[in-house]
C-alpha positions as a printed Julia matrix, in Angstrom:
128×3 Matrix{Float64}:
  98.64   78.31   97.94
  99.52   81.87   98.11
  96.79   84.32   97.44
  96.29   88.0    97.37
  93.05   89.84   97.09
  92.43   93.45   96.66
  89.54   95.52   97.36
  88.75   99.26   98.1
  88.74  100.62   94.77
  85.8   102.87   93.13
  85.24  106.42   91.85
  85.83  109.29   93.8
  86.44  112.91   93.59
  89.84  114.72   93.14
  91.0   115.65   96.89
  89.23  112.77   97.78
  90.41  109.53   99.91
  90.25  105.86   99.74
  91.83  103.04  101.51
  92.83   99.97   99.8
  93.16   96.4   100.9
  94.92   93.43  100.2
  93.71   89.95  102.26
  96.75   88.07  101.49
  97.28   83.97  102.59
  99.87   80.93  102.05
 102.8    83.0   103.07
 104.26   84.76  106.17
 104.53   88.08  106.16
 107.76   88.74  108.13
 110.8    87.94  105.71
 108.74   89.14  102.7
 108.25   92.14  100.79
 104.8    93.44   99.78
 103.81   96.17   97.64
 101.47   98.63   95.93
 101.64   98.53   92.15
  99.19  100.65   89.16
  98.66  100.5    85.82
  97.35  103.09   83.92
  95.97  102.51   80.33
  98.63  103.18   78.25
 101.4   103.31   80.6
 103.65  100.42   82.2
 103.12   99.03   85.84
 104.88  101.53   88.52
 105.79  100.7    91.9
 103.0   103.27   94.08
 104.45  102.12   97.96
 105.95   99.02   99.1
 106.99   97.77  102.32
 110.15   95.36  103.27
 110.29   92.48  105.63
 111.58   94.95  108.2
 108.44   97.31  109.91
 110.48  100.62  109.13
 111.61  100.01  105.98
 109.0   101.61  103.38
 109.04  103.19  100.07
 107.05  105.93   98.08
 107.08  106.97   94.53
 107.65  110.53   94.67
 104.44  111.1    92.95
 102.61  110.03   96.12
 105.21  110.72   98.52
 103.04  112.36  101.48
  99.76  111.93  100.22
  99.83  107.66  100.28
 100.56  105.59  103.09
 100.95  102.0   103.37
 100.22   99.89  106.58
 100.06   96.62  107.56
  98.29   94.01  110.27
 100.58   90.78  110.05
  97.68   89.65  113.07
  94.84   89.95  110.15
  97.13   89.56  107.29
  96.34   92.44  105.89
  97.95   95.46  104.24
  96.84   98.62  103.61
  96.82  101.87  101.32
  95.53  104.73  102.15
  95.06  107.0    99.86
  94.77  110.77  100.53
  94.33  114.31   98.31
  93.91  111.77   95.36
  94.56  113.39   91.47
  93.28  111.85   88.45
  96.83  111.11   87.46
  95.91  108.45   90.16
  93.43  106.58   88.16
  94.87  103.24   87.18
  94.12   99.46   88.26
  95.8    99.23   91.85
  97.55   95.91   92.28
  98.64   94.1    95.43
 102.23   92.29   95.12
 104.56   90.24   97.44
 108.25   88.52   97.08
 108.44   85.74   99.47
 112.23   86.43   99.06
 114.33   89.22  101.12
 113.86   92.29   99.53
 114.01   95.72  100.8
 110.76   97.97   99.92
 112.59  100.41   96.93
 114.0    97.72   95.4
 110.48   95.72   94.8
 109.07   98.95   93.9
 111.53   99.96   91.39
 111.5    96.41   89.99
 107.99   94.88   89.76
 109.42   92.23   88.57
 111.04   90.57   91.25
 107.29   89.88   92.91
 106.53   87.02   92.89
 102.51   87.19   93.82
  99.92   89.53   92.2
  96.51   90.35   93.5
  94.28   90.67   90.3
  93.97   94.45   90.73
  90.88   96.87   91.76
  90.25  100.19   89.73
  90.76  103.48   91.05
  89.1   106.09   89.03
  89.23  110.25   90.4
  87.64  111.99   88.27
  85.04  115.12   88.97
């Protein structure tokens, strides 16, 4: 049973960080994609950072390009985003996401749609 939990979010300042994480299980890592998603109210799920089945092969949305950076422990099965010099255009619910299929990281990003896992989201809320 494939599961992915996130955790990490909370309220913080503008130029503030915070790291999230997503425990994921009942899947390997290596040949998959997995992914950062968010949903503001209002607006339509957007790809945030997503990383292919190769180690190199990552993606930003330019709206976080240099300021977000996603990681992952295949040892812990874990992955990571870490969230730096955050805006409150960067309050939404953060979702975790993963395509057990061979997909490189912009494509799942652009598409949310070909995921085929979701995490059930944390918040993220900056605001002063």
């Amino acid at each position: 049973q494939v599961q992915l939990v996130e955790s990490g979010g909370g309220l913080v300042q503008p130029g503030r960080s915070l790291r999230l994480s997503c425990a994921y299980s009942g899947f390997n890592l290596e040949g998959s994609a997995i992914g950062w998603f968010r949903q503001a109210p209002g607006k339509e799920r957007e790809g945030v950072s997503c990383a292919g089945p190769v180690a190199s092969n990552t993606y930003y949305a330019d709206s976080v390009l240099g300021r977000f950076t996603i990681s992952r422990d295949s040892a812990k099965n874990m992955v990571y985003l870490q969230m730096n010099s955050l805006h409150p255009e960067d309050t939404a619910v953060y979702y975790c996401a993963a395509a057990t299929r061979f997909y490189t990281a912009r494509s799942i990003c652009m598409a949310p749609t070909l995921a085929d896992y979701w995490g059930q989201g944390t918040q993220v809320t900056v605001s002063a």
